[in-house]
C-alpha positions as CSV (number, residue, x, y, z in Angstrom):
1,X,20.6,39.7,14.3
2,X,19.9,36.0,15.1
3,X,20.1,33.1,13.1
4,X,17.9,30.1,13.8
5,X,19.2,26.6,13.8
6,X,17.5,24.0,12.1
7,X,15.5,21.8,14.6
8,X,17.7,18.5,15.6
9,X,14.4,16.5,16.4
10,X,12.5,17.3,13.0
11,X,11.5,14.7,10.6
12,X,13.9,15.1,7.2
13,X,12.2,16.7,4.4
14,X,11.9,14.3,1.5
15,X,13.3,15.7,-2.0
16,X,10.2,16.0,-4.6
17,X,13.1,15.4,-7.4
18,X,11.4,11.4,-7.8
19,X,13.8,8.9,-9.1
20,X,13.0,7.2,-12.3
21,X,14.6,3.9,-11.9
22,X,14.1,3.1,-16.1
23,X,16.3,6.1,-17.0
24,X,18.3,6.7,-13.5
25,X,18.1,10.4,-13.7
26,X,15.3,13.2,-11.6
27,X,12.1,14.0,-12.9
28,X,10.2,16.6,-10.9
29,X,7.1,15.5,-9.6
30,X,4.9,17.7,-6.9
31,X,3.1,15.2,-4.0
32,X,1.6,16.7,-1.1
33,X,-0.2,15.9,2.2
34,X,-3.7,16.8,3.3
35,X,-4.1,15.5,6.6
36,X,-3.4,11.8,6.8
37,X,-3.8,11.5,3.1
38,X,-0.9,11.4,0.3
39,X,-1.8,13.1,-2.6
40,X,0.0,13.0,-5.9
41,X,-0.5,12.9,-9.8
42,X,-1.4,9.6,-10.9
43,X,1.9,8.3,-12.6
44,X,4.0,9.6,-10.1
45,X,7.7,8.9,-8.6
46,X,7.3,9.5,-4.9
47,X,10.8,10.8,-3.3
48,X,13.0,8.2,-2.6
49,X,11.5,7.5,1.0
50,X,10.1,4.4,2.7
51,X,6.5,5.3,3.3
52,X,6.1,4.6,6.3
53,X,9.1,5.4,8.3
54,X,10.8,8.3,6.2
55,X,13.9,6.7,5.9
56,X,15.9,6.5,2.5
57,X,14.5,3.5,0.4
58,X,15.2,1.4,-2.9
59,X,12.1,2.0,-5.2
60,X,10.1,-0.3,-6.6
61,X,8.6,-1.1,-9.4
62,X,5.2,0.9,-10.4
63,X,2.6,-0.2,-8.4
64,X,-0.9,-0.1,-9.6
65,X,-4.2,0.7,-7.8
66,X,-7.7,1.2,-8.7
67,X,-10.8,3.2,-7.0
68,X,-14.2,3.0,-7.6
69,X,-17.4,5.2,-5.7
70,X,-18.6,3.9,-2.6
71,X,-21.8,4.6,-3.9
72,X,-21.0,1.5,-6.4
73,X,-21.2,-1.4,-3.2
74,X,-25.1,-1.2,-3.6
75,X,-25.1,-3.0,-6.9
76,X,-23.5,-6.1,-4.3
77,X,-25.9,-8.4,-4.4
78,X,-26.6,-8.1,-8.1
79,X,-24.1,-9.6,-10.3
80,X,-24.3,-6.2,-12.6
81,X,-21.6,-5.0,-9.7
82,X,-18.9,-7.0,-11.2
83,X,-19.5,-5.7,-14.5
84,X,-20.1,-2.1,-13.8
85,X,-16.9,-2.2,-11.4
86,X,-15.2,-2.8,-14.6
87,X,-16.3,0.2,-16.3
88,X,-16.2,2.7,-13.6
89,X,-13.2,2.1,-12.1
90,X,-9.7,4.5,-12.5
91,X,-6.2,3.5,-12.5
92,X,-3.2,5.0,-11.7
93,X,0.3,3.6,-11.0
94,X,2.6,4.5,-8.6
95,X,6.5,4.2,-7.9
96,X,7.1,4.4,-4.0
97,X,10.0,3.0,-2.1
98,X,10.2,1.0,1.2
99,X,13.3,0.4,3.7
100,X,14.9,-2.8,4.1
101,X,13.2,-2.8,7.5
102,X,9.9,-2.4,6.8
103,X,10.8,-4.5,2.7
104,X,11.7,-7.6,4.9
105,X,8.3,-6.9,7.3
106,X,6.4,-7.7,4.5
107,X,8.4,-10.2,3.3
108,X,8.1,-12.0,6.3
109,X,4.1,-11.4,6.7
110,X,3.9,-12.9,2.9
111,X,6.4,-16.0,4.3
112,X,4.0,-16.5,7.5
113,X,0.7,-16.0,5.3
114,X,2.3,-19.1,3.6
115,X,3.4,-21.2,5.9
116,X,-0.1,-21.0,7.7
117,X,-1.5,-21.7,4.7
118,X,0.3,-24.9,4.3
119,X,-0.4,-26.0,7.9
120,X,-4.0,-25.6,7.1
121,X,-4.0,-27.7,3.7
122,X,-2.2,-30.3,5.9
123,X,-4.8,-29.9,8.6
124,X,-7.5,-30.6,6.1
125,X,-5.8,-32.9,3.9
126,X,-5.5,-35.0,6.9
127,X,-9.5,-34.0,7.9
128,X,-10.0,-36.2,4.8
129,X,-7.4,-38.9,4.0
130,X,-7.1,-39.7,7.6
131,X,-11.1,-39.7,8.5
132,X,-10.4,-37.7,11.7
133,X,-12.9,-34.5,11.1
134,X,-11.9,-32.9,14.1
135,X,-9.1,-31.6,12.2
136,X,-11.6,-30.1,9.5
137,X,-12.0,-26.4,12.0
138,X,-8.6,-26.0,12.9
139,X,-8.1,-26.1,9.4
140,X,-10.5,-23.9,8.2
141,X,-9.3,-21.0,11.1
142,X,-5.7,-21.8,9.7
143,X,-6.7,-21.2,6.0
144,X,-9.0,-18.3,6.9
145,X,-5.8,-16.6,9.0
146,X,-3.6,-17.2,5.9
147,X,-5.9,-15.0,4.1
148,X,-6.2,-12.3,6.5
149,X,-2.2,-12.2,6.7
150,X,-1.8,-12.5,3.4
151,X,-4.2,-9.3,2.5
152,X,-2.7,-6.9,5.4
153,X,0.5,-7.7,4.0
154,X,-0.4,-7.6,0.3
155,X,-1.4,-3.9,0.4
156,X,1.1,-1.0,1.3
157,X,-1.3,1.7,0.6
158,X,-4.9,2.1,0.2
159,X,-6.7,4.5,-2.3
160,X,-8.7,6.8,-1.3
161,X,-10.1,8.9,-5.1
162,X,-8.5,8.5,-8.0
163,X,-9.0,11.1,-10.2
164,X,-7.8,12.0,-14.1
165,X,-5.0,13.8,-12.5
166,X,-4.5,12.5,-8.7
167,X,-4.2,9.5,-6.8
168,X,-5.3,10.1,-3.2
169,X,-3.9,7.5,-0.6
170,X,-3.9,6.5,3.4
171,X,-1.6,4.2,4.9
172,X,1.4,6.3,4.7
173,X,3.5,6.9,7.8
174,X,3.3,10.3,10.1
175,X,7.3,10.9,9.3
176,X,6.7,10.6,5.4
177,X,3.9,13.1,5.5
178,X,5.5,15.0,7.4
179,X,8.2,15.6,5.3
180,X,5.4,16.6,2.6
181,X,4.3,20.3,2.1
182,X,0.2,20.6,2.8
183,X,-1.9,21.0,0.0
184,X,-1.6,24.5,-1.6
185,X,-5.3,25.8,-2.2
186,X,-5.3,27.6,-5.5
Protein backbone atom coordinates (compact mmCIF):
# COMPACT_ATOMS: atom_id res chain seq x y z
CA UNK A 1 0.00 0.00 0.00
CA UNK A 2 1.02 3.50 -0.97
CA UNK A 3 0.47 6.63 0.60
CA UNK A 4 0.22 9.87 -1.28
CA UNK A 5 1.96 12.94 -0.34
CA UNK A 6 0.18 16.07 -0.26
CA UNK A 7 1.15 18.27 -3.38
CA UNK A 8 4.04 20.83 -2.47
CA UNK A 9 2.89 23.30 -5.27
CA UNK A 10 -0.97 23.39 -4.31
CA UNK A 11 -2.65 26.45 -3.22
CA UNK A 12 -3.39 26.15 0.88
CA UNK A 13 -6.88 25.35 1.62
CA UNK A 14 -8.53 28.23 3.50
CA UNK A 15 -10.32 27.16 6.96
CA UNK A 16 -14.27 27.87 6.67
CA UNK A 17 -14.09 28.27 10.69
CA UNK A 18 -14.55 32.55 9.93
CA UNK A 19 -13.21 34.73 12.50
CA UNK A 20 -15.57 37.05 14.29
CA UNK A 21 -13.31 39.83 15.20
CA UNK A 22 -16.42 41.38 17.84
CA UNK A 23 -16.27 38.21 19.95
CA UNK A 24 -12.61 36.72 18.91
CA UNK A 25 -13.80 33.15 18.75
CA UNK A 26 -14.94 30.73 15.27
CA UNK A 27 -18.22 30.67 13.95
CA UNK A 28 -18.77 28.21 11.12
CA UNK A 29 -19.73 29.66 8.00
CA UNK A 30 -19.87 27.57 4.53
CA UNK A 31 -18.55 29.91 1.24
CA UNK A 32 -17.91 28.24 -1.94
CA UNK A 33 -16.71 28.87 -5.51
CA UNK A 34 -18.60 28.48 -8.74
CA UNK A 35 -16.27 29.27 -11.36
CA UNK A 36 -14.76 32.75 -10.90
CA UNK A 37 -17.50 33.60 -8.51
CA UNK A 38 -17.40 33.58 -4.58
CA UNK A 39 -20.45 32.61 -3.20
CA UNK A 40 -21.47 32.93 0.44
CA UNK A 41 -24.43 33.70 2.82
CA UNK A 42 -25.04 37.23 3.12
CA UNK A 43 -23.61 38.08 6.59
CA UNK A 44 -20.77 36.03 6.29
CA UNK A 45 -17.04 35.80 7.85
CA UNK A 46 -14.89 34.74 5.00
CA UNK A 47 -11.76 32.61 6.28
CA UNK A 48 -9.12 34.60 7.36
CA UNK A 49 -7.48 34.93 3.81
CA UNK A 50 -6.55 37.92 1.68
CA UNK A 51 -8.84 37.65 -1.32
CA UNK A 52 -6.81 37.96 -3.73
CA UNK A 53 -3.65 36.37 -3.04
CA UNK A 54 -4.56 33.49 -0.45
CA UNK A 55 -2.26 34.49 2.05
CA UNK A 56 -3.19 34.83 5.80
CA UNK A 57 -4.90 38.34 6.40
CA UNK A 58 -6.21 40.80 9.29
CA UNK A 59 -10.03 41.13 8.70
CA UNK A 60 -11.77 44.02 8.33
CA UNK A 61 -14.55 45.42 9.33
CA UNK A 62 -18.01 44.37 7.63
CA UNK A 63 -18.12 45.54 4.38
CA UNK A 64 -21.45 46.33 2.72
CA UNK A 65 -22.65 45.91 -0.85
CA UNK A 66 -25.76 46.16 -2.65
CA UNK A 67 -27.21 44.60 -6.12
CA UNK A 68 -29.90 45.54 -8.09
CA UNK A 69 -31.32 43.67 -11.76
CA UNK A 70 -29.67 44.73 -14.78
CA UNK A 71 -32.96 44.80 -16.09
CA UNK A 72 -33.34 48.09 -13.76
CA UNK A 73 -30.57 50.41 -16.05
CA UNK A 74 -33.61 51.06 -18.49
CA UNK A 75 -35.42 53.32 -16.19
CA UNK A 76 -31.73 55.54 -16.78
CA UNK A 77 -32.98 58.26 -18.35
CA UNK A 78 -35.99 58.69 -16.19
CA UNK A 79 -35.41 60.05 -12.89
CA UNK A 80 -37.95 57.10 -11.44
CA UNK A 81 -34.49 55.00 -11.64
CA UNK A 82 -33.17 56.71 -8.66
CA UNK A 83 -36.19 56.01 -6.73
CA UNK A 84 -36.94 52.55 -7.75
CA UNK A 85 -33.12 51.68 -7.18
CA UNK A 86 -33.95 52.44 -3.69
CA UNK A 87 -36.61 50.02 -3.36
CA UNK A 88 -35.34 47.11 -5.23
CA UNK A 89 -32.08 46.94 -4.22
CA UNK A 90 -30.54 43.99 -1.45
CA UNK A 91 -27.91 44.33 0.94
CA UNK A 92 -25.64 42.17 2.51
CA UNK A 93 -22.49 42.76 4.51
CA UNK A 94 -19.46 41.05 4.35
CA UNK A 95 -16.19 40.51 6.61
CA UNK A 96 -13.18 39.61 4.36
CA UNK A 97 -9.52 40.11 5.05
CA UNK A 98 -6.67 41.48 2.85
CA UNK A 99 -2.61 41.10 3.29
CA UNK A 100 -0.51 43.82 4.27
CA UNK A 101 0.64 43.64 0.66
CA UNK A 102 -2.21 44.01 -1.22
CA UNK A 103 -3.89 46.44 2.33
CA UNK A 104 -0.97 48.98 1.51
CA UNK A 105 -1.85 48.57 -2.64
CA UNK A 106 -4.86 50.14 -1.92
CA UNK A 107 -3.74 52.37 0.39
CA UNK A 108 -1.43 53.71 -1.92
CA UNK A 109 -4.06 53.85 -5.00
CA UNK A 110 -6.40 55.86 -2.42
CA UNK A 111 -3.03 58.18 -1.61
CA UNK A 112 -2.26 58.66 -5.53
CA UNK A 113 -6.24 59.10 -6.32
CA UNK A 114 -5.52 62.08 -3.88
CA UNK A 115 -2.62 63.57 -4.72
CA UNK A 116 -3.83 63.73 -8.47
CA UNK A 117 -6.73 65.16 -7.32
CA UNK A 118 -4.98 67.94 -5.70
CA UNK A 119 -2.77 68.63 -8.74
CA UNK A 120 -5.86 69.01 -10.72
CA UNK A 121 -7.71 71.58 -8.21
CA UNK A 122 -4.30 73.45 -8.50
CA UNK A 123 -4.31 73.14 -12.15
CA UNK A 124 -7.70 74.65 -12.29
CA UNK A 125 -7.47 76.96 -9.48
CA UNK A 126 -4.74 78.48 -11.42
CA UNK A 127 -6.98 78.09 -14.91
CA UNK A 128 -8.98 80.79 -13.00
CA UNK A 129 -7.08 83.07 -10.59
CA UNK A 130 -4.20 83.26 -12.94
CA UNK A 131 -6.30 83.81 -16.35
CA UNK A 132 -4.09 81.22 -18.20
CA UNK A 133 -7.05 78.69 -19.54
CA UNK A 134 -4.70 76.50 -21.03
CA UNK A 135 -4.40 75.05 -17.76
CA UNK A 136 -8.27 74.41 -17.62
CA UNK A 137 -7.77 70.61 -19.77
CA UNK A 138 -4.90 69.34 -18.07
CA UNK A 139 -6.95 69.89 -15.15
CA UNK A 140 -9.90 68.48 -16.07
CA UNK A 141 -7.86 64.96 -17.37
CA UNK A 142 -6.13 65.27 -13.79
CA UNK A 143 -9.52 65.40 -11.93
CA UNK A 144 -11.20 62.89 -14.30
CA UNK A 145 -7.95 60.30 -13.48
CA UNK A 146 -8.43 60.99 -9.73
CA UNK A 147 -11.79 59.59 -10.19
CA UNK A 148 -11.05 56.71 -12.11
CA UNK A 149 -8.18 55.79 -9.48
CA UNK A 150 -10.10 56.53 -6.80
CA UNK A 151 -13.16 54.02 -7.93
CA UNK A 152 -10.67 50.96 -9.02
CA UNK A 153 -9.25 51.29 -5.69
CA UNK A 154 -12.47 51.96 -3.75
CA UNK A 155 -13.92 48.52 -4.61
CA UNK A 156 -12.32 45.15 -3.61
CA UNK A 157 -15.12 43.09 -4.80
CA UNK A 158 -17.96 43.41 -7.07
CA UNK A 159 -21.49 41.81 -6.66
CA UNK A 160 -22.76 39.83 -8.81
CA UNK A 161 -26.75 38.64 -7.11
CA UNK A 162 -27.59 39.22 -3.97
CA UNK A 163 -30.12 37.10 -2.78
CA UNK A 164 -32.15 36.56 0.77
CA UNK A 165 -29.54 34.09 1.59
CA UNK A 166 -26.30 34.66 -0.73
CA UNK A 167 -24.07 37.17 -1.82
CA UNK A 168 -22.51 36.31 -5.19
CA UNK A 169 -19.16 38.09 -5.88
CA UNK A 170 -16.14 38.49 -8.70
CA UNK A 171 -12.99 40.06 -8.16
CA UNK A 172 -11.59 37.41 -5.93
CA UNK A 173 -8.15 35.98 -6.69
CA UNK A 174 -7.54 32.34 -8.47
CA UNK A 175 -5.49 31.13 -5.20
CA UNK A 176 -8.46 32.16 -2.81
CA UNK A 177 -10.99 30.27 -4.91
CA UNK A 178 -9.04 27.85 -5.21
CA UNK A 179 -8.77 27.04 -1.79
CA UNK A 180 -12.75 27.07 -1.88
CA UNK A 181 -14.77 23.72 -2.43
CA UNK A 182 -17.15 24.11 -5.78
CA UNK A 183 -20.62 24.51 -5.27
CA UNK A 184 -22.40 21.33 -4.03
CA UNK A 185 -25.68 20.90 -6.22
CA UNK A 186 -28.31 19.69 -3.94
Amino acid sequence: MTLISPNPYAAPKASFEAWNGAQCAYESTQCWRQEDILIAPVDAYLPPRCIKCNKPASMDSPRAYMWHHPGWYALIPILVYMVACLFVRKRAELVLGLCDEHRRRRRHRSMAAHAVGAFGAIALLGAVFLGKFWLAYPAGVLILMSAALALSGQHLLRPVRITEQEIHLKGCGSAFLDSLPPRCHT
